[in-house]
KEDORO-298629 format. One record per residue (C-alpha): residue number from 1; residue in one letter; x, y, z. Coordinates in steps of 0.1 Angstrom, whole numbers. Example, Ala and Ser with C-alpha at 12.3 -4.5 7.8 and 13.67 -1.06 7.14 Angstrom:
<nodes>
+-----+---+-------+-------+-------+
!   k ! r !     x !     y !     z !
+-----+---+-------+-------+-------+
!   1 ! a !   123 !   -45 !    78 !
!   2 ! s !   137 !   -11 !    71 !
+-----+---+-------+-------+-------+
</nodes>
This chain:
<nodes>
+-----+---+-------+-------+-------+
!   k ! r !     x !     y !     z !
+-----+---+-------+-------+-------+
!   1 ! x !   604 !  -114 !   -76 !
!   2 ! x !   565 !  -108 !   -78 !
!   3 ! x !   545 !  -105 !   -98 !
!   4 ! x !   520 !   -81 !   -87 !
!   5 ! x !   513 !   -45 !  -100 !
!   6 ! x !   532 !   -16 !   -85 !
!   7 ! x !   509 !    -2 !   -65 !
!   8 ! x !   503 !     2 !   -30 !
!   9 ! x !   483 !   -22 !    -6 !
!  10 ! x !   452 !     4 !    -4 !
!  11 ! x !   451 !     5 !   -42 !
!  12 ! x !   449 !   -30 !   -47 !
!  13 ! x !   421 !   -33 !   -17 !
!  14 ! x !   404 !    -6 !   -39 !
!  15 ! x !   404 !   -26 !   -70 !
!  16 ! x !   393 !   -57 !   -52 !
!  17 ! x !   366 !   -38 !   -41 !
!  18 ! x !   352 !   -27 !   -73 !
!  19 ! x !   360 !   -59 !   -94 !
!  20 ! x !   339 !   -83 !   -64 !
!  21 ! x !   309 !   -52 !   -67 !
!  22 ! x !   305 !   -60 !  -100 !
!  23 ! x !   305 !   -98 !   -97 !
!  24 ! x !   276 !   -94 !   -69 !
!  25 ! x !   258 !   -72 !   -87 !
!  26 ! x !   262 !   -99 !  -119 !
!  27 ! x !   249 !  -126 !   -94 !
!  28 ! x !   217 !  -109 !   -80 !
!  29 ! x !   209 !   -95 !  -117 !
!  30 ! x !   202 !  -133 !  -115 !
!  31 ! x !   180 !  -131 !   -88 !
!  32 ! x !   164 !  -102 !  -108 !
!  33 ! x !   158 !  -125 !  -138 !
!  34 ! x !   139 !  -153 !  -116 !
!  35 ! x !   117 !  -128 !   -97 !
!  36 ! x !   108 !  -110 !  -125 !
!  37 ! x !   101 !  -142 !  -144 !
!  38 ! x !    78 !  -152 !  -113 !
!  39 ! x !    56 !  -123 !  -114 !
!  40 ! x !    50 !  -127 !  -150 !
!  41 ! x !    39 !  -162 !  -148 !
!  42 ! x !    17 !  -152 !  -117 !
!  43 ! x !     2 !  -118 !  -127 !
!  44 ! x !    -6 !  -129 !  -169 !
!  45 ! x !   -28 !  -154 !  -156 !
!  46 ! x !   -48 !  -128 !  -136 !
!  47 ! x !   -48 !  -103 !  -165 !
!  48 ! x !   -65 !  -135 !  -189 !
!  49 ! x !   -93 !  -140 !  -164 !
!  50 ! x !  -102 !  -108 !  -147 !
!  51 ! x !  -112 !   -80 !  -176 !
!  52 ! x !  -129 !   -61 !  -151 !
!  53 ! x !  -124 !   -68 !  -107 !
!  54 ! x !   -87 !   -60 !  -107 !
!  55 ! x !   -77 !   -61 !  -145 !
!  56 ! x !   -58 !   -26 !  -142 !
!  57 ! x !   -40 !   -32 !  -112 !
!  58 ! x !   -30 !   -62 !  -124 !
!  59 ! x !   -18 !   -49 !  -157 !
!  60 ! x !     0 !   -22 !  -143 !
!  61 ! x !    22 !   -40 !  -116 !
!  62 ! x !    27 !   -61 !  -152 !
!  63 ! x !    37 !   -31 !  -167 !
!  64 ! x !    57 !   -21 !  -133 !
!  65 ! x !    75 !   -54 !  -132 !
!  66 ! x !    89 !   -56 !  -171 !
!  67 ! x !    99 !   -20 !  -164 !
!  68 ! x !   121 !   -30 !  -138 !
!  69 ! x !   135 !   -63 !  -154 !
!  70 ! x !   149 !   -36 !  -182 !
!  71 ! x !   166 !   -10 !  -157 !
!  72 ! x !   181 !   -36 !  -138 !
!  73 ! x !   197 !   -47 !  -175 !
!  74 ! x !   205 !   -14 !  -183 !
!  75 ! x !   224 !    -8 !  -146 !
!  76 ! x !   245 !   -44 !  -152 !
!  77 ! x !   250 !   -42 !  -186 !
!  78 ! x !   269 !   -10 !  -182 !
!  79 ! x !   284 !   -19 !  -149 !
!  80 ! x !   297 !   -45 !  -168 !
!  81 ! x !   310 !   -24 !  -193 !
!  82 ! x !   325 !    -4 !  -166 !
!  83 ! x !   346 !   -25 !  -154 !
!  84 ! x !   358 !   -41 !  -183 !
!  85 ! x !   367 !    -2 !  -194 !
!  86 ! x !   389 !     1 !  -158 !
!  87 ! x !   405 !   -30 !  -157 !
!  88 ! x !   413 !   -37 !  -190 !
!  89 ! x !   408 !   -11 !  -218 !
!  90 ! x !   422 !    18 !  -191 !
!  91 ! x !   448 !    -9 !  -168 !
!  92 ! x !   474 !    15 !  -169 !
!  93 ! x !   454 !    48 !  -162 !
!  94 ! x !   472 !    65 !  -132 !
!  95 ! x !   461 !    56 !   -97 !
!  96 ! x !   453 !    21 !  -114 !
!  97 ! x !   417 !     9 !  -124 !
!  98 ! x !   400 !    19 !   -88 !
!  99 ! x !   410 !    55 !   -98 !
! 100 ! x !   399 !    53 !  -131 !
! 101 ! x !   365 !    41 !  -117 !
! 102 ! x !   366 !    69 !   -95 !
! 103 ! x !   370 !    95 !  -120 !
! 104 ! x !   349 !    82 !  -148 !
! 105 ! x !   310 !    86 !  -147 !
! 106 ! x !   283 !    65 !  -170 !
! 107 ! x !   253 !    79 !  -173 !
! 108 ! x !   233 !    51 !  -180 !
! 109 ! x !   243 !    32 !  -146 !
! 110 ! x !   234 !    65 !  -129 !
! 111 ! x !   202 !    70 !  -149 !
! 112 ! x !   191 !    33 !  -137 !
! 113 ! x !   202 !    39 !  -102 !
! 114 ! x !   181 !    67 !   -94 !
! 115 ! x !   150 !    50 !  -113 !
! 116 ! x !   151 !    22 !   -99 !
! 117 ! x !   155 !    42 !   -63 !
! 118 ! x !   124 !    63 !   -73 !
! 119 ! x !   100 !    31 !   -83 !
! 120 ! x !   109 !    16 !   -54 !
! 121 ! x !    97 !    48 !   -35 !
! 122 ! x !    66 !    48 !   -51 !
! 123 ! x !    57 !    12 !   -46 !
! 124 ! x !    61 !    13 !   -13 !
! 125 ! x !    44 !    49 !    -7 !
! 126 ! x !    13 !    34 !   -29 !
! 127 ! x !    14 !     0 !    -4 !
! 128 ! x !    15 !    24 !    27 !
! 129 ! x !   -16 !    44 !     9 !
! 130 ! x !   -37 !    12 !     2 !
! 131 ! x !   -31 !     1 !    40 !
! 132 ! x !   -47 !    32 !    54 !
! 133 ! x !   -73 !    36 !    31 !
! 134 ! x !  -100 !    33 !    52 !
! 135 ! x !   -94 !    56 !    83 !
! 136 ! x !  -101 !    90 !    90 !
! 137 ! x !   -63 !   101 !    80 !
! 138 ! x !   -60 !    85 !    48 !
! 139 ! x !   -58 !   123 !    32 !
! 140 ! x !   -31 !   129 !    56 !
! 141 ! x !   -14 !    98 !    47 !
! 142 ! x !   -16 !   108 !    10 !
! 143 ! x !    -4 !   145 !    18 !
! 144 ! x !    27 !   130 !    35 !
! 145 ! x !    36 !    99 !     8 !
! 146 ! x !    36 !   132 !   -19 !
! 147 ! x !    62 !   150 !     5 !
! 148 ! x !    83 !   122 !     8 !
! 149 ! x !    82 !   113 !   -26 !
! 150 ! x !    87 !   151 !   -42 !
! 151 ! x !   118 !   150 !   -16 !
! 152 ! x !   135 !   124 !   -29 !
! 153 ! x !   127 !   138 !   -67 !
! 154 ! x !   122 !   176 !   -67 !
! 155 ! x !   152 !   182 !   -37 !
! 156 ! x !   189 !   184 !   -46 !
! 157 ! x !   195 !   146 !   -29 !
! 158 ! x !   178 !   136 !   -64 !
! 159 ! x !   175 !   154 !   -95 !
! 160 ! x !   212 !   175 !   -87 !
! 161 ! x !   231 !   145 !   -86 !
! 162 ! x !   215 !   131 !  -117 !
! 163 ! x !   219 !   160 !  -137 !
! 164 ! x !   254 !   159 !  -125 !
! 165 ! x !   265 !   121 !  -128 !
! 166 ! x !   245 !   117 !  -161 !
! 167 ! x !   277 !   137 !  -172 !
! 168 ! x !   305 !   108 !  -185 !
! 169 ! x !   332 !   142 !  -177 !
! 170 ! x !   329 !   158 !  -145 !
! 171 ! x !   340 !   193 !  -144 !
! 172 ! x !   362 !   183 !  -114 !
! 173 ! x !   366 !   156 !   -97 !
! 174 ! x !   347 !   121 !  -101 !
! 175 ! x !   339 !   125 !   -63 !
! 176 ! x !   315 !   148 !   -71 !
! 177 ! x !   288 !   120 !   -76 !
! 178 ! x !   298 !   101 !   -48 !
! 179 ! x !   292 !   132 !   -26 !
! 180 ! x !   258 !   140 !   -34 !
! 181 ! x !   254 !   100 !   -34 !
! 182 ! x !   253 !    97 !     1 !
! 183 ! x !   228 !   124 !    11 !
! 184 ! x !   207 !   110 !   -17 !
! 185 ! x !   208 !    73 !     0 !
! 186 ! x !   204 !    88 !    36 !
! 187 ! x !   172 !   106 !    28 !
! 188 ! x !   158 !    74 !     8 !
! 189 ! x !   168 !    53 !    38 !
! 190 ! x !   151 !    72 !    61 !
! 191 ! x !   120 !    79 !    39 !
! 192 ! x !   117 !    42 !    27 !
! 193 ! x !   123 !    27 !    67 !
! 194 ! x !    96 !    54 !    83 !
! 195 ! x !    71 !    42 !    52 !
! 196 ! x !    78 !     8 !    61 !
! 197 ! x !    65 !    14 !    97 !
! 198 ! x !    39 !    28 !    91 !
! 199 ! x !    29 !     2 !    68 !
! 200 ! x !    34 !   -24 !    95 !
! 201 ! x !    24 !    -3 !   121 !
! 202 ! x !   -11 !    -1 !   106 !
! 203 ! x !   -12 !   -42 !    95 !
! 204 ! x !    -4 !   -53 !   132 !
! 205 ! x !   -33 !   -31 !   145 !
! 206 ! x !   -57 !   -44 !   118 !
! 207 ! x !   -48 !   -78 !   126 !
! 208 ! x !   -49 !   -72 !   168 !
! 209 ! x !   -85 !   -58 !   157 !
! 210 ! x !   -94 !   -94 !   141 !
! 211 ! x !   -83 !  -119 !   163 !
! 212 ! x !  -103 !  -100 !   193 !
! 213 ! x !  -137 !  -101 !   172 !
! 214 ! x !  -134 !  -128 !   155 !
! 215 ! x !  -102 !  -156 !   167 !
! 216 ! x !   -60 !  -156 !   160 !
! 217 ! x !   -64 !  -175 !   133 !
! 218 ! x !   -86 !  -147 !   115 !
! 219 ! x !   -56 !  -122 !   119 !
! 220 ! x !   -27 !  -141 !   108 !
! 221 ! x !   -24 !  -131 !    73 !
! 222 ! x !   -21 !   -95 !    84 !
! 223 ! x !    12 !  -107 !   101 !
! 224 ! x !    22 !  -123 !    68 !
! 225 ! x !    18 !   -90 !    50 !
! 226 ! x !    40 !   -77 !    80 !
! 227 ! x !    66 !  -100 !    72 !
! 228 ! x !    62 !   -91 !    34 !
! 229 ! x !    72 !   -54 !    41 !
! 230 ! x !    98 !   -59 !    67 !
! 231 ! x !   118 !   -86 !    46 !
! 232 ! x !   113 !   -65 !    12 !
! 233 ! x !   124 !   -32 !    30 !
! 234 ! x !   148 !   -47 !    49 !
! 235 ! x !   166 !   -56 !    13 !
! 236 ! x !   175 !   -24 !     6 !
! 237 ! x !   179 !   -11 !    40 !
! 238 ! x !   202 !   -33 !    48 !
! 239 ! x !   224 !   -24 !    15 !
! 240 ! x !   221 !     9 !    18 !
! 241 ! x !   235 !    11 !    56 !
! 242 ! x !   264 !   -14 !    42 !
! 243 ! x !   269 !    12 !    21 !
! 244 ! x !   266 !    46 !    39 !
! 245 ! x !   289 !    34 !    69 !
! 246 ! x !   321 !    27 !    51 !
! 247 ! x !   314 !    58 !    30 !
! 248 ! x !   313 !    78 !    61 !
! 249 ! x !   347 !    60 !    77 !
! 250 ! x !   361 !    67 !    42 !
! 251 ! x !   368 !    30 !    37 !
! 252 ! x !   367 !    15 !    -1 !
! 253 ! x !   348 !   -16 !    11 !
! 254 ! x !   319 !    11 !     1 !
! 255 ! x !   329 !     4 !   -36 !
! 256 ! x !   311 !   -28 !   -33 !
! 257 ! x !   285 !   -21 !   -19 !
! 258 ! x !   273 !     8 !   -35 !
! 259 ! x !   275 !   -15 !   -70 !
! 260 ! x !   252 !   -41 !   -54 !
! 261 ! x !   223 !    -9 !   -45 !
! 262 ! x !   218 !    -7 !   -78 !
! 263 ! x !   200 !   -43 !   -81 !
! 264 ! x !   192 !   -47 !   -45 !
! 265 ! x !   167 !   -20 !   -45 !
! 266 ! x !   153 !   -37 !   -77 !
! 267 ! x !   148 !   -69 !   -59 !
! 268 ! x !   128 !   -51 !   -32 !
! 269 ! x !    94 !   -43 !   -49 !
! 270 ! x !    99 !   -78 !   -67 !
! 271 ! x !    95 !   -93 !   -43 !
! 272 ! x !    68 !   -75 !   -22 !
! 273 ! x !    46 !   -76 !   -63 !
! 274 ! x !    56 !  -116 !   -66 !
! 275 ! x !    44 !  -127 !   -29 !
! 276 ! x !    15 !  -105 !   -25 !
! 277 ! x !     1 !  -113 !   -57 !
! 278 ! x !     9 !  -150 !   -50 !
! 279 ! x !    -8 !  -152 !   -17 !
! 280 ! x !    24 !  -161 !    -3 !
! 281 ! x !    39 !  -150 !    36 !
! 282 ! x !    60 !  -162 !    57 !
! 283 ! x !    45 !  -161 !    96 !
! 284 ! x !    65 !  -176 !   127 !
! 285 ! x !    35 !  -201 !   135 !
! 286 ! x !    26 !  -207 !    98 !
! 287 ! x !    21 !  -247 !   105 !
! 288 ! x !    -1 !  -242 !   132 !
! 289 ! x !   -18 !  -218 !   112 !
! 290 ! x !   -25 !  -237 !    83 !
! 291 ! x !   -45 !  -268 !   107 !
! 292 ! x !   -64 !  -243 !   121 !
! 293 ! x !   -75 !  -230 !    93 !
! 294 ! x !   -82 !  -256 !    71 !
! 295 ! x !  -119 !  -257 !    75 !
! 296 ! x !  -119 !  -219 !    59 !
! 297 ! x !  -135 !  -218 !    21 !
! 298 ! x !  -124 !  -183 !     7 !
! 299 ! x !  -150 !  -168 !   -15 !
! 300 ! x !  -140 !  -149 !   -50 !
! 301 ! x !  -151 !  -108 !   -51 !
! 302 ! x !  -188 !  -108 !   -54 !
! 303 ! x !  -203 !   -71 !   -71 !
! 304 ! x !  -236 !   -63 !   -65 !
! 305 ! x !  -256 !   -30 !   -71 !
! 306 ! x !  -264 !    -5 !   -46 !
! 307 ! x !  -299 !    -1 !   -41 !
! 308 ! x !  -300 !    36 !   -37 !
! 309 ! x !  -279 !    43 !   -67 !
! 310 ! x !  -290 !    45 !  -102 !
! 311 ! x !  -254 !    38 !  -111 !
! 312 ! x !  -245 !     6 !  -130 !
! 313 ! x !  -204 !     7 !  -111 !
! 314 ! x !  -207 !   -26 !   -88 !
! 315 ! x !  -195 !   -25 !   -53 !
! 316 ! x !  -169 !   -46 !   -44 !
! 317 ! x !  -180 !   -71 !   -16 !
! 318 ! x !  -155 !  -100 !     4 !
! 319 ! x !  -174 !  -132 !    15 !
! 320 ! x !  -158 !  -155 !    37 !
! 321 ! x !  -175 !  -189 !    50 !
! 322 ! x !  -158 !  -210 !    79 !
! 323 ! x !  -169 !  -246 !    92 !
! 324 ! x !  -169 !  -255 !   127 !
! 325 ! x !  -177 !  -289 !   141 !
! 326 ! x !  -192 !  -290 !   173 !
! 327 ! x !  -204 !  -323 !   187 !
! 328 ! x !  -229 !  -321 !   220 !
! 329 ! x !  -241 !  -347 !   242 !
! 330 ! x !  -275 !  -345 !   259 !
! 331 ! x !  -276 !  -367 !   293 !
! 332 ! x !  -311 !  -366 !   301 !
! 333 ! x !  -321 !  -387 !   266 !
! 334 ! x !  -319 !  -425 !   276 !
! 335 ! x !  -304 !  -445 !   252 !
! 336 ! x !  -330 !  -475 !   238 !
! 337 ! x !  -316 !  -512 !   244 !
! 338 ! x !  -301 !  -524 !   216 !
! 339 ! x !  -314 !  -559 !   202 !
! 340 ! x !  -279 !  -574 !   205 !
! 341 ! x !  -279 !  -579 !   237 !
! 342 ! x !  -259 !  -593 !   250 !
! 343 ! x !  -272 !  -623 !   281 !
! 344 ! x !  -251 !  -634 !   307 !
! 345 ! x !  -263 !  -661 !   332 !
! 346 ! x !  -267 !  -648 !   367 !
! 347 ! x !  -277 !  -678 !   394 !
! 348 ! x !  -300 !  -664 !   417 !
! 349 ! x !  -325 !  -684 !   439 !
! 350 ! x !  -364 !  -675 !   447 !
! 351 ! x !  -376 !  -681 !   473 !
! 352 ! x !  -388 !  -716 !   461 !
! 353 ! x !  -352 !  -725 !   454 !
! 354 ! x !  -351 !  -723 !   420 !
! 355 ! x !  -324 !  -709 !   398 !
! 356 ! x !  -333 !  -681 !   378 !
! 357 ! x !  -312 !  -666 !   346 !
! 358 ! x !  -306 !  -627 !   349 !
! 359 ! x !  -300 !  -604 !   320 !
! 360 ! x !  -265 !  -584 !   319 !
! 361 ! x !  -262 !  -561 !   295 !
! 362 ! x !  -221 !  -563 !   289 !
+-----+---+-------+-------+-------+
</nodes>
């Protein structure tokens, strides 16, 4: 006799699905917790000590970061709740809990979801802005982050399936949400993986740019800022297309995965905010790096006025002093003799016969 439920092999896959989503998603809501505690302890100290160079943008990726330590709550608090609801309060629902799942809709998860898939967005249009700053195209850089940005907000893929998911009763079917799910993650996923080129795109140039004037070792941290964006993008990238590609072969491994977006694209910008702001990157020769390197004294942000400006706003100005040792070695200076000579006897005979002591120096 067993003792499993009565229901077929594909329900019970189903269920599995959705109860081992929400244990993931319980587990990198931990990871949530330690990041976000990381960039509080390394960002406070910055808002103390810089009132003026930096205090703003300091305060708001502060602001940013708490923000997204309370979404991320929100989404696994409910999720949570969610699952208790299917698998226990609602165990006998028919289709079992994977159908109740299916049908039911919570707002607040929803609500987070898209949030959290919208700050995300912005963080990484803003990095992508800042990177290109100083060329000729930066309007045309800003032009293009707003279209990507108003099409993932102002276009059905976004604010239709919120309006329609924030609804706990659909008027039909609980598919509804998933349906206009998946265009809404295959438009982010594009948008968020041609930002993310772009970004790194314009790094790698800057950095070729440096070690030709000045030497690889110059250009390295441009390649750690690479790293930063690839590694952060490649989070949620990587979720999403675990997501999308059982959705589109219909499989219900996609139940899973499309619980654990919710906190992976949280952990994205946390982690690009945390390392950036802590000076830390990964590069592939990072050792080698570091020794050559070690001789380099990085200066704070100096502000001076401009002189043909009657304007009391100081200019921001980078100093950077390196040390070289260079040893040379002159041939044509002849070295004095040193009193501590040192005499060995050398025999030799004159031409009287007589022994006479020559100097060696040794």
């Amino acid at each position: 006799m067993s003792n499993g439920p009565d229901e077929s092999t594909a329900q019970i896959f189903a269920e599995g699905a959705w109860l081992q989503g929400a244990m993931i998603t319980a587990i990198l809501y931990g990871v949530v917790i330690v990041l976000s505690i990381m960039c509080w302890r390394t960002l406070w100290p910055r808002i103390q000590r810089s009132h003026d160079i930096g205090y703003r943008k300091n305060l708001f990726f502060f602001c940013y970061v708490t923000s997204l330590f309370m979404i991320g709550t929100v989404y696994v608090v409910f999720n949570a709740q969610m699952t208790q609801l299917g698998f226990v309060n609602n165990r006998f629902y028919p289709g079992g809990p994977s159908a109740y799942e299916e049908a039911t809709s919570s707002a607040p998860i929803n609500t987070a979801f898209v949030l959290s898939s919208w700050c995300a967005d912005l963080l990484m249009i803003w990095r992508c802005v800042v990177v290109y700053r100083d060329t000729r195209g930066h309007f045309i850089i800003i032009i293009l982050g707003c279209i990507m940005f108003v099409a993932t907000v102002g276009m059905f893929t976004g604010t239709l399936w919120l309006v329609i998911v924030s609804r706990p009763e659909q008027d039909t079917s609980g598919w509804m949400s998933f349906s206009f799910l998946f265009p809404y993650l295959s438009v982010d996923l594009a948008i968020n993986i041609f930002i993310s080129l772009l970004t790194v795109m314009r790094l790698l140039f800057h950095r070729r740019r440096i070690s030709t004037v000045l030497s690889p070792a110059h250009g390295v941290i441009y390649a750690s800022f690479a790293a930063i964006i690839v590694e952060s993008a490649s989070v949620y990238s990587i979720c999403s297309l675990l997501y999308l590609i059982p959705y589109a072969l219909n499989s219900t491994i996609s139940y899973a995965f499309m619980q654990i977006l919710g906190e992976a694209q949280i952990i994205a910008p946390l982690l690009i905010i945390y390392r950036v702001a802590a000076g830390k990157g990964w590069a592939t020769h990072s050792a080698a790096v570091n020794s050559a390197t070690s001789d380099t004294i990085r200066m704070r942000r100096m502000t001076y006025p401009h002189p043909s400006s009657s304007s009391t706003h100081p200019t921001p100005l980078n100093v950077e002093i390196s040390f070289h040792t260079e040893t040379t070695h002159d041939d044509s200076i002849k070295m004095s003799k040193s009193p501590y000579t040192e005499y060995t006897t050398d025999h030799s005979t004159d031409k009287a016969g007589t022994d006479i002591p020559v100097a060696t120096v040794v």
